[in-house]
Every structure is written in structure tokens, then in C-alpha cells.
N, C-alpha and C positions, 0 to 999 in steps of 0.2 A: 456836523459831528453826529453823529450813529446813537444808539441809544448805550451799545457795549462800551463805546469808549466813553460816556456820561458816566456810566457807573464806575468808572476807577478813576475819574478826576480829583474823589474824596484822597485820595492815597499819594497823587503826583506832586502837593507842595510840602512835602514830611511835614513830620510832627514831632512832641516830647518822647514819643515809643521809637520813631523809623526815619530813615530817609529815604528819599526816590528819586531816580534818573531815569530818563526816559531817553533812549540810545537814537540816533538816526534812523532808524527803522523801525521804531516805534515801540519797541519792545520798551517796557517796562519793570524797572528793577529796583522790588521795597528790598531794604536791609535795616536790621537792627542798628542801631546809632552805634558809630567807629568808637572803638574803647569801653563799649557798655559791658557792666558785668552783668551776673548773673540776673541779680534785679532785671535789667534792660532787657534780658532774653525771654525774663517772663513776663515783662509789661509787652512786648514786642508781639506773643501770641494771639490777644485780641486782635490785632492786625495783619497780622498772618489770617490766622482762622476765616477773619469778615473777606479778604481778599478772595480764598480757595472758596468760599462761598459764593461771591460775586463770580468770582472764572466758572465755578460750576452751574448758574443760573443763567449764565450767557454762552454757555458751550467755549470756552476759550482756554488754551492750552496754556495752561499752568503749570511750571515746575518748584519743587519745595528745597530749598539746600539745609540741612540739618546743624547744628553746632556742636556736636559732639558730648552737651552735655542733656541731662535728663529729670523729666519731672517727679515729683513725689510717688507717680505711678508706673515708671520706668516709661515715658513716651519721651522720644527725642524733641530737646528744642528747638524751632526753627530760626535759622537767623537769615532767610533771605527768602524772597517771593520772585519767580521773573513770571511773567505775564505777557505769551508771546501777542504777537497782532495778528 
């Protein structure tokens, strides 16, 4: 195992915030927990955030899916992380 895929191992068994699949090709995909309200969208941003930080510190191509709704400071929540291989 590589040192890039060490660093998102923290993320592949979900959590109380997220859950994660990990496709046949490796790609990896956080999402906010199925049915989570708003609460879950803003507990979810810690994980989000630590993620695009990980994908940034290892060069790895990271896409953000947004949820439509927004923070206190008008920034979109995100409700999904993919993490290509």
C-alpha cells in the first residue's frame, strides 16, 4: 500500500458524520449519511474539509458535490467527497 492510499484509509470504514465506498477501481466516495438533515451536512464538513486537505497534500484528484444548501456565511455545503485513484 502507497503512502497516498494510507492517508484515506481514516475515511474508508465511515463514521457518525459519513459513509464510504470504495468502487472497483478504486475510486473512493465520502457522502454525508443517507437521510441526514441539515445538522449531518454540517457535521459532514469536518470530513469533507480533512479529506480536500489529504487529496491536496498528496496531489490526488479530488471532486467536491455540493448539497444545495448553505452556511451562515453563504459557502455551499458539501455532501459528497470522490477521491479519484
Amino acid at each position: 500500500m502507497t503512502d497516498e492510499e494510507d492517508a484515506f484509509d481514516e475515511f474508508k470504514n465511515g463514521s457518525a458524520q459519513h459513509t464510504a465506498i470504495v468502487t472497483s477501481v478504486g475510486t473512493l466516495i465520502i457522502s454525508v449519511k443517507i437521510g441526514g438533515d441539515r445538522q449531518a451536512l454540517t457535521d459532514f464538513q469536518l470530513v469533507a474539509e480533512r479529506a480536500l486537505k489529504i487529496g491536496a497534500e498528496n496531489n490526488r484528484d479530488v471532486e467536491t458535490r455540493g448539497s444545495g444548501q448553505f452556511d451562515n456565511r453563504g459557502k455551499e455545503l458539501y455532501s459528497q467527497i470522490i477521491v479519484h485513484p
